[in-house]
MIDRENSE-590332 format. One record per residue (C-alpha): x, y, z. Coordinates in Angstrom, 3 decimals, padded with zeros to 6 digits. Layout:
<lokes>
+----------+----------+----------+
!       xx !       yy !       zz !
+----------+----------+----------+
!        X !        Y !        Z !
...
+----------+----------+----------+
</lokes>
This chain:
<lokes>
+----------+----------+----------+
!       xx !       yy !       zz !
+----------+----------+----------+
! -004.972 !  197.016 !  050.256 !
! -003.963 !  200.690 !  051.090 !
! -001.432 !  201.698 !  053.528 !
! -001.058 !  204.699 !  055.964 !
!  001.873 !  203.203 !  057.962 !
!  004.005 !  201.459 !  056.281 !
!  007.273 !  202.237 !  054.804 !
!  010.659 !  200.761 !  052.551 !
!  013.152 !  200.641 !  055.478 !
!  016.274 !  199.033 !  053.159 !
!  016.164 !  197.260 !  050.104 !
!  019.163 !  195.292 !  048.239 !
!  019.712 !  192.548 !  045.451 !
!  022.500 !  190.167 !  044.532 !
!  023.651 !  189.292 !  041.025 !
!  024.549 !  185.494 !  040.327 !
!  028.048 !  185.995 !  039.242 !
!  028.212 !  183.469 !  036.040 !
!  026.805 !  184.254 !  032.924 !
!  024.988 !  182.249 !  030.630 !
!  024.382 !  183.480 !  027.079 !
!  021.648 !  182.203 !  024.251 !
!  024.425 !  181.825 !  021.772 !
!  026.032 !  179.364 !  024.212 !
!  022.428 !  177.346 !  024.856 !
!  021.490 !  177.382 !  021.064 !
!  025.265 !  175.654 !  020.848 !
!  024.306 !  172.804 !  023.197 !
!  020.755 !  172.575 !  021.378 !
!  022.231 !  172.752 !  017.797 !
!  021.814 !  169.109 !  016.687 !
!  018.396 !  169.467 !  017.812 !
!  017.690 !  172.535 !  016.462 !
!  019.324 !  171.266 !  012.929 !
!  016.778 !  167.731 !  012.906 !
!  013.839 !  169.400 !  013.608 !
!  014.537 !  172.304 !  011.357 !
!  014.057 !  174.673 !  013.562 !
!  015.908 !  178.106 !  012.249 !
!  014.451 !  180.604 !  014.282 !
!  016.655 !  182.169 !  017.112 !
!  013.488 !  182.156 !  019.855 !
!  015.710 !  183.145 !  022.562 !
!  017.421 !  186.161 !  021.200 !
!  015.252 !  187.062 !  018.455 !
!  011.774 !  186.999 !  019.853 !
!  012.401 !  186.604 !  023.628 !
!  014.877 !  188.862 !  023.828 !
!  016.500 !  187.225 !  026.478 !
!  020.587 !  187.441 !  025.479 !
!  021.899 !  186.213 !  028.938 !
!  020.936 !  185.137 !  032.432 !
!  022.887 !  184.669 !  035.281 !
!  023.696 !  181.320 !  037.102 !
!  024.456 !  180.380 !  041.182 !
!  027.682 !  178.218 !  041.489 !
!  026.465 !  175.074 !  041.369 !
!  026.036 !  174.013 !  045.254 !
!  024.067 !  177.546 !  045.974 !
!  021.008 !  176.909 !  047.721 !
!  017.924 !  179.541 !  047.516 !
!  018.337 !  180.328 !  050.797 !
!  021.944 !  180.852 !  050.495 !
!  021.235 !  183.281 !  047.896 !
!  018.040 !  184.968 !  049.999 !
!  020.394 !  185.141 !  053.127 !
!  022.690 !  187.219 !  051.184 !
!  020.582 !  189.543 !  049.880 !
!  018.969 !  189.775 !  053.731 !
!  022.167 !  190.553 !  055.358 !
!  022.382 !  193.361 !  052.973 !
!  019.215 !  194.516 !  053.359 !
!  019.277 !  194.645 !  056.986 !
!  022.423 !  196.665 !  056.541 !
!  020.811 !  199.359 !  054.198 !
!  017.811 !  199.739 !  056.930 !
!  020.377 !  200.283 !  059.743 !
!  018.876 !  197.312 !  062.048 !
!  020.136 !  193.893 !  062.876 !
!  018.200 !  190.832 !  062.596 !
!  016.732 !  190.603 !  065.943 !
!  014.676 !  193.816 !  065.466 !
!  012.676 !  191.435 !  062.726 !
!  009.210 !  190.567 !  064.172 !
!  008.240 !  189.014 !  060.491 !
!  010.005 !  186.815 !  057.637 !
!  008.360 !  185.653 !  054.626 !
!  010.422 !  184.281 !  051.936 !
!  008.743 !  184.386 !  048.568 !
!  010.822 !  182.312 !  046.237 !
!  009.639 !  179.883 !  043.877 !
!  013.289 !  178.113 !  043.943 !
!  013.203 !  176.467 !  047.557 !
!  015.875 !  174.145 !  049.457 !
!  013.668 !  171.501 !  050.525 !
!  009.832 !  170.403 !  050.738 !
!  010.116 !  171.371 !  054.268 !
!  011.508 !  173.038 !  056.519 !
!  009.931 !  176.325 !  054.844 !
!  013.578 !  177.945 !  052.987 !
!  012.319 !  181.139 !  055.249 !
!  012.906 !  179.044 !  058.584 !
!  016.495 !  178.285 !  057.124 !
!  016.979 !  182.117 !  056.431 !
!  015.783 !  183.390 !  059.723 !
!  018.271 !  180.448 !  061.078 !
!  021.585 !  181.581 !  058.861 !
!  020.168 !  185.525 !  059.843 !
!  019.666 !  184.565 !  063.752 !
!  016.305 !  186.355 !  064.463 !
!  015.034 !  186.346 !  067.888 !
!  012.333 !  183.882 !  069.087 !
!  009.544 !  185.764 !  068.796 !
!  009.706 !  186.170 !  064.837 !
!  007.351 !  184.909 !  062.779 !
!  008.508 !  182.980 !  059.794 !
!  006.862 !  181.356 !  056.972 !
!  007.250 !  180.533 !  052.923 !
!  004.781 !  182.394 !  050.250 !
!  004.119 !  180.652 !  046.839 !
!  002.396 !  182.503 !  044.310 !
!  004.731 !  181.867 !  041.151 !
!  005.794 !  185.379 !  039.754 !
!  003.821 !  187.217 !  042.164 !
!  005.046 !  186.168 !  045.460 !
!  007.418 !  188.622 !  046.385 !
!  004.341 !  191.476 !  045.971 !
!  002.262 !  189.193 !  047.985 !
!  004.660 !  189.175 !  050.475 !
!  005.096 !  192.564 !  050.672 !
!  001.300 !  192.832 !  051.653 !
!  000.816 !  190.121 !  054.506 !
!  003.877 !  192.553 !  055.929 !
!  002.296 !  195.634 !  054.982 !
! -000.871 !  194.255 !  056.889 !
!  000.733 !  193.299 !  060.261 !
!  002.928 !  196.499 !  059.795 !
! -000.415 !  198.906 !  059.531 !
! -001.980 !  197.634 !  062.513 !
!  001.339 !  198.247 !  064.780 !
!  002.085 !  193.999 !  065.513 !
!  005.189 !  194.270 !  064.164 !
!  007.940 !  196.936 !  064.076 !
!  009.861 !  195.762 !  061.680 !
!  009.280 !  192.885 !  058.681 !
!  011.707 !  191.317 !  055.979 !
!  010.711 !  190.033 !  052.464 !
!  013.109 !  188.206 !  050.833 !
!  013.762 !  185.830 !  047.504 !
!  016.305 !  183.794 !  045.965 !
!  015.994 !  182.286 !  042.685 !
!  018.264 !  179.104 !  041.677 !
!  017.957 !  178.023 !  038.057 !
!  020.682 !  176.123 !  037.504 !
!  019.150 !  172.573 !  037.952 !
!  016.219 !  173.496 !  035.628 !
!  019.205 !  174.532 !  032.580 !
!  020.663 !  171.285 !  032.892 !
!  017.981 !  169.021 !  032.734 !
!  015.810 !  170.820 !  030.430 !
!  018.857 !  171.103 !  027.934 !
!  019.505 !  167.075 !  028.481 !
!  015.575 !  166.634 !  027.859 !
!  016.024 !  168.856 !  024.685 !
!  018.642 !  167.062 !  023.191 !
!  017.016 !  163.832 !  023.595 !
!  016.693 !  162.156 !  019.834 !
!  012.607 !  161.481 !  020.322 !
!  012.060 !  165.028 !  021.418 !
!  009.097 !  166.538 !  019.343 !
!  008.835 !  170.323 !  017.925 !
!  005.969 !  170.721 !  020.284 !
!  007.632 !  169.442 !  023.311 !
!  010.735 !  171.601 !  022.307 !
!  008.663 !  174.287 !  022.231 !
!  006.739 !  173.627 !  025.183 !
!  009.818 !  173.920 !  027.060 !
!  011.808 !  176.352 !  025.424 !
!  010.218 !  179.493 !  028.179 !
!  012.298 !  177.330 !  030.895 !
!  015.458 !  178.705 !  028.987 !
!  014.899 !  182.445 !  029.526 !
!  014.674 !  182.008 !  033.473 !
!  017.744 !  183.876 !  035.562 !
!  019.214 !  183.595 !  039.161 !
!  018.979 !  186.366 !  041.711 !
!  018.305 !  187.046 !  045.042 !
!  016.816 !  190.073 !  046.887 !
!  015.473 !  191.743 !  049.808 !
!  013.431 !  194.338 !  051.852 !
!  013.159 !  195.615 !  054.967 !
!  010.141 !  197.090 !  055.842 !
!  009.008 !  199.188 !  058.743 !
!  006.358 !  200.984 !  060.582 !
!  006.824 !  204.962 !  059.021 !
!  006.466 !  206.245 !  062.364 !
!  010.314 !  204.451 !  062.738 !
!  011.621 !  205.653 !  059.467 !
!  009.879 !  208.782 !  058.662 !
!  011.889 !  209.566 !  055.417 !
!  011.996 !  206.264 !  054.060 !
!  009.955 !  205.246 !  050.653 !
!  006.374 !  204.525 !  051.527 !
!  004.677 !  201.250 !  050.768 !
!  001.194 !  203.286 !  049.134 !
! -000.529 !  199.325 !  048.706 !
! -002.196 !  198.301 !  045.307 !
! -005.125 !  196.368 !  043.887 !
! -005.325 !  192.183 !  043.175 !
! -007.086 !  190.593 !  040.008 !
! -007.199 !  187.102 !  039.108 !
! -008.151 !  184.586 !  036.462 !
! -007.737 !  181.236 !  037.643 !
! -009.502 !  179.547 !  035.213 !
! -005.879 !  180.141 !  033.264 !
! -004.163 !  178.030 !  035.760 !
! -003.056 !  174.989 !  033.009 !
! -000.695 !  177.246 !  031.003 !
!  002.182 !  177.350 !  033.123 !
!  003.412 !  174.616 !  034.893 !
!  006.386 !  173.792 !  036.567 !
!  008.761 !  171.686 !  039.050 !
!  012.133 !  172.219 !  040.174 !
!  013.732 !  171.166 !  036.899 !
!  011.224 !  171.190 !  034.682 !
!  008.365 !  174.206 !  033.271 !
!  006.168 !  173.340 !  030.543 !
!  004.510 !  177.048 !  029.203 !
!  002.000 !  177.806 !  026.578 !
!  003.984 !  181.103 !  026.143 !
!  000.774 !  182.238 !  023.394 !
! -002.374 !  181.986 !  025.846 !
!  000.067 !  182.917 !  028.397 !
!  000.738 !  186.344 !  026.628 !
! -002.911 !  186.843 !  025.856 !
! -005.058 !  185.633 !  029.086 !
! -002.566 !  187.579 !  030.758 !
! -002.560 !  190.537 !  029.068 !
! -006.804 !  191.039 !  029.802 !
! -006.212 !  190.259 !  033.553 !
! -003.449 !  193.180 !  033.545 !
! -005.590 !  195.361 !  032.003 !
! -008.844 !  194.441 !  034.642 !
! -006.085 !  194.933 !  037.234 !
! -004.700 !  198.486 !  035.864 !
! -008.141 !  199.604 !  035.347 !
! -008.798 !  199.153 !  039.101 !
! -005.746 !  200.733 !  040.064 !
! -006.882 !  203.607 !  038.368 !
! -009.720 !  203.959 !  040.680 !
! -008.166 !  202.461 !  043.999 !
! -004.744 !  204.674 !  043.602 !
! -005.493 !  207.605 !  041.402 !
! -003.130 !  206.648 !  038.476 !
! -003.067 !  208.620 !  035.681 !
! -000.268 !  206.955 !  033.428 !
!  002.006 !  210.496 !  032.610 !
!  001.532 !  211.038 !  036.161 !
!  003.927 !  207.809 !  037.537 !
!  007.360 !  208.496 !  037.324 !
!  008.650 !  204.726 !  037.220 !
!  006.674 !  201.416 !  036.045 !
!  008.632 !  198.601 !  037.715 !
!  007.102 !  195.362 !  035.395 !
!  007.584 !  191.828 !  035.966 !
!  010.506 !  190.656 !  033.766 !
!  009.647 !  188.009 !  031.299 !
!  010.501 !  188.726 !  027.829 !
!  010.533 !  191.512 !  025.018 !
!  006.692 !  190.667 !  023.908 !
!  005.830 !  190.783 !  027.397 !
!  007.342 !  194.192 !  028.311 !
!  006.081 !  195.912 !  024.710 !
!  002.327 !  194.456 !  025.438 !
!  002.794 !  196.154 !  028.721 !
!  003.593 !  199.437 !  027.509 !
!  001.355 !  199.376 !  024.681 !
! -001.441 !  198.564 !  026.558 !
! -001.017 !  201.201 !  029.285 !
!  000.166 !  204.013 !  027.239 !
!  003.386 !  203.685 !  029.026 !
!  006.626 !  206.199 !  028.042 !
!  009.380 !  203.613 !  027.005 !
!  011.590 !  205.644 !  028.654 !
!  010.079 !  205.314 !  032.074 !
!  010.565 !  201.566 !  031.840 !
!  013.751 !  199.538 !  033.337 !
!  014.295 !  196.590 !  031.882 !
!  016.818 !  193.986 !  033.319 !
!  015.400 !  190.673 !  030.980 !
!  017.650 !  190.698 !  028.145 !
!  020.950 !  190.209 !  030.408 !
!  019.533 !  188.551 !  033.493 !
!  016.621 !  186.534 !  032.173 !
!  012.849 !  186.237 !  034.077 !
!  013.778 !  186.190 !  037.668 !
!  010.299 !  185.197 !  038.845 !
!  008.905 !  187.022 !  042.012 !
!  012.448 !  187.958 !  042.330 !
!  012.563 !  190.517 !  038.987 !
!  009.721 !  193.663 !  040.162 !
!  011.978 !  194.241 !  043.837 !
!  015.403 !  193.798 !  041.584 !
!  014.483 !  196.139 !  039.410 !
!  013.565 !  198.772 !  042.269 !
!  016.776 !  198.084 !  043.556 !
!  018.782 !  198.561 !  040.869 !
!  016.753 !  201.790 !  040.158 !
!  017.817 !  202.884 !  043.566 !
!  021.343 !  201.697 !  043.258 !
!  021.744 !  203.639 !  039.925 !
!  020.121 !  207.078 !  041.618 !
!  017.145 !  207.086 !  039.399 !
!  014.800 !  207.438 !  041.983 !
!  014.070 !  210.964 !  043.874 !
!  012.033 !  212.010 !  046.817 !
!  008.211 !  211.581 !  046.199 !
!  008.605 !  209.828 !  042.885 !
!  005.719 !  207.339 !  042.432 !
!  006.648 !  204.076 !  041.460 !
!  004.058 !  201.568 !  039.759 !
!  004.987 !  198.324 !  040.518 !
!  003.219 !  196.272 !  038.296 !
!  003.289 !  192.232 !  039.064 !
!  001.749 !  188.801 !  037.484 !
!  001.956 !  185.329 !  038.002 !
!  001.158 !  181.826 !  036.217 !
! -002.164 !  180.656 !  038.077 !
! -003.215 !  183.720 !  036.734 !
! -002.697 !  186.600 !  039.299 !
! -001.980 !  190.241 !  039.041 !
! -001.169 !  192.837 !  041.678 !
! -000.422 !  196.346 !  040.849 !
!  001.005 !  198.622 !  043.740 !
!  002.074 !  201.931 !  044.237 !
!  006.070 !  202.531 !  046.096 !
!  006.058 !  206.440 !  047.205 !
!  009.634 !  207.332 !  047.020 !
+----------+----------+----------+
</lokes>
């Protein structure tokens, strides 16, 4: 999966505009927390995970991903019907069908000839996405192609908060359920392009896909409900990022003091610190958006690229790792030239 062609034409994000801290969850879990004697602060003290933000409560995901879109579309200096591809890679979805991409495209008004479809891959969608593009992109089908994501927690807060204050609820099942607390609402979007069309845009180098599947019982999850074993999930993942760093290595020429920015999937503080211990990674290099805004799912690696962006952090012909995993378990690592 390596790229000649294909370049970042306009990238954006939107921020859910309520906040929802741990203090205010461990408040609403309190009896709870007091029968089953549970004294450790998980979410804030281990997780590290101090807020996320929420929708208003009749947001749909492709309300969210249409925002993000429109703003996207604006950054690459195009309008909708220049968009030959749309793949929307969100976990959080409107309905079993139609795909939430088909509603997009609809709320967006692409032209006929656009292709449109939904990507599921957990966490890793929104990379995965980014590569079916790249793909149609590199052999000139398409001028133009838009990735886009919008994450709606707020149904799986309230009912796994009702399920947790249930009075037969066991430590294990408290537990088991806990990881659905840390998730966050966001939405975001790219626009990307041939690089013959947008010769100074960022350029989309490609990246290298390992998987364990064999790992695919220890995170499962519905609409409003995820049941994690947050342990195993840690571990098993941790050896399938380091199979999949080891190959990008070879496939993209990393060497780690070498990459100016390591975009990681946003989980939790474990997460992030096994990444960067692993890897040999400079703290400092390392953006992290999970203590206020939670694990966004495939939303988090392309918000935190955007908010790099928006902040200025990012100069000509910096090389960005982006580094990407998913429950199932699935791990792409891919290179963003700046």
């Amino acid at each position: 999966m390596l790229f000649k062609n294909v370049s970042i034409a306009g990238l954006a994000h939107i921020d859910a505009p309520h906040t929802l801290t741990s203090d205010e969850i461990n408040a609403r879990l309190q009896p709870t927390l007091d029968r089953l004697g549970i004294k450790t602060d998980v979410l804030n003290d281990i997780a590290g995970v101090h807020a996320r933000r929420l929708w208003d409560a009749d947001t749909q995901a492709s309300d969210a991903a249409t925002m993000a879109a429109r703003k996207a579309l604006v950054d690459a200096g195009i309008t909708a019907d220049k968009v030959g591809l749309v793949v929307n890679t969100s976990v959080s979805r409107d309905y079993l069908e139609p795909s939430t991409a088909s509603i997009v495209c609809g709320n967006l008004g692409v032209a006929e000839h656009c292709q449109t479809f939904d990507v599921a891959n957990a966490c890793l969608a929104f990379i995965n996405g980014m590569d079916i593009a790249a793909r149609m992109l590199e052999r000139d089908e398409i001028d133009y192609a838009l990735v886009v994501d919008g994450e709606t927690a707020n149904l799986v807060y309230e009912k796994t908060i009702e399920r947790l204050n249930g009075p037969d609820i066991t430590e294990q099942q408290f537990r088991d359920e806990l990881a659905a607390l840390t998730l966050g609402c966001g939405a975001v979007a790219m626009v990307m392009a041939r690089s013959a069309l947008v010769p100074d845009a960022p350029r989309y180098k490609g990246g290298v896909t390992r998987s364990a599947t064999e790992w695919n019982k220890l995170c499962r999850g519905n609409l409003d409900r995820m049941v994690t074993d947050t342990r195993m999930l840690l571990i098993e993942g941790m050896k399938l990022a380091n199979k999949t760093f080891a190959a990008a290595k070879v496939a993209l020429g990393w060497a780690v003091d070498e990459l100016d920015q390591f975009v990681i999937h946003q989980v939790s503080r474990p997460h992030t610190q096994a990444f960067i211990k692993s890897f040999g990674i400079d703290p400092q290099k390392v953006m992290t958006i999970f203590t206020e805004h939670g694990n966004i799912g495939p939303a988090s690696v392309p918000i935190v690229l955007s908010k790099l962006k928006e902040l200025g952090k990012l100069k000509k012909g910096d090389r960005i790792a982006l580094l990407g995993i998913g429950s199932g378990l699935n791990c792409t690592m891919a290179e963003v030239v700046w």
